[in-house]
Each structure stands twice: as C-alpha cells, then as structure tokens.
N, C-alpha and C positions, 0 to 999 in steps of 0.2 A: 504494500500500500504506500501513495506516496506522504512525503511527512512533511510536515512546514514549522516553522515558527512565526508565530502571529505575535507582531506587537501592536498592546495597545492601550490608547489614550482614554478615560472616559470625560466626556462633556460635562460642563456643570451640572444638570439633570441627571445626567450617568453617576455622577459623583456624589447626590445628593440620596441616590438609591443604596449606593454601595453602605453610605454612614448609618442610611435605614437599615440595610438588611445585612450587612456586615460579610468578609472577606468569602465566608464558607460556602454562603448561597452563591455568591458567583463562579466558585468554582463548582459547585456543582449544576448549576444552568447551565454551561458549559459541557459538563460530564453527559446531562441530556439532550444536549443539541447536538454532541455527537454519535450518541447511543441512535440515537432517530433518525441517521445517516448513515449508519454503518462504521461508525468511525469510534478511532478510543484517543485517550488524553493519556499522555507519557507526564507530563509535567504541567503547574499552572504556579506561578509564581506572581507576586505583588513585587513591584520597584519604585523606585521612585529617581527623580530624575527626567530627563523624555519622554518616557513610558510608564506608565503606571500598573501595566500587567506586563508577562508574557506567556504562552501558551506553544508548547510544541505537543503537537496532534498527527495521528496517521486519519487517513480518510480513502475509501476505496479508488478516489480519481479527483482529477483536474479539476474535473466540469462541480464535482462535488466541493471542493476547496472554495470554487466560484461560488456556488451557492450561497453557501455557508456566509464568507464574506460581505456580498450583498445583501441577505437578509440581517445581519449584523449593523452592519454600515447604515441601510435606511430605518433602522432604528431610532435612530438621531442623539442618540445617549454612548454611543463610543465610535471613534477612531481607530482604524485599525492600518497595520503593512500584515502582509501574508507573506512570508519568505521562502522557495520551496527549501529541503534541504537535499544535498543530494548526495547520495552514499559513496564511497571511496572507490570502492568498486567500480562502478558506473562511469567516474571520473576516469580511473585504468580505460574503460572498453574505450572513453571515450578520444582517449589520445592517441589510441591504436587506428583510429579511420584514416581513411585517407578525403584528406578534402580541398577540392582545388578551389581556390581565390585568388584572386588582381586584385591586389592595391589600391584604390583610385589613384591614376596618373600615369600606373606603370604599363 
C-alpha cells in the first residue's frame, strides 16, 4: 500500500475543536477515516512549530490518498501537504531504468 506523510495545520475553528475535544479524539477521527478506506495509521503525532500534527498512513492507492485529502481540506478546519513516501527499494529499481532526456538547449 502506498504511504504518505500528511502534515498538518488546523484553522482557528480547527483549533478551537481540538481544545474542545482534546489531542485523542483526533487521532482517533483519523484512525476512522482510515478504517473507512481501507487504510491504517502507522503514527499521529502533535508538533508545534509549522505544523501542528503529522500523520504517516498507508492507504490502498493514489486516487484514495486524493480522496482523503480533499475531503479533509474542504472541511475548512485544517491545512494539510500529503507527502508520498517512497520505499528504498523502489528508489534501487528506480535508478536501474534507463531513460532518455535532452536538456533544454542541448
């Protein structure tokens, strides 16, 4: 499954829920928004700084990761980046291709 790290920001509104309903409920709304997708949660952490969560999640596909996001986003209570992650592995096959490019110019 592919995996991502999602950071993210919540909005004043967003922020005013979290003081209501405190750190746990959100990681667990999380836990169900993935459960309901197919998806599980490796990690959910609180930061502070730029970001005020992060979240690394597997999910069965792309189009799913897209989902997810958008329905998140027009929430209008948090900010989010989706970042995929991409295994080492993967990285190996992927230096082994061959692939041709020009430059611009050359």
């Amino acid at each position: 499954m592919p995996k991502f790290l999602v950071q993210a920001s919540y909005t004043v509104e967003g922020t005013k829920g979290l003081l209501k309903s405190g750190g746990s409920s959100r990681r667990k709304a999380v836990e169900e928004l993935l459960a309901s997708v197919g998806g599980t949660m490796e990690a959910f952490y609180f930061t502070f700084g730029e970001d005020d969560a992060i979240v690394i999640m597997d999910v069965p596909s792309n189009e799913t990761a897209l989902s997810i996001a958008m329905t998140v986003r027009a929430s209008g209570m948090v900010t989010s980046k989706m970042i995929p992650l991409v295994p080492i592995e993967e990285v190996d096959r992927a230096t082994k291709r061959d692939v041709h490019f020009r430059p611009p110019g050359a």
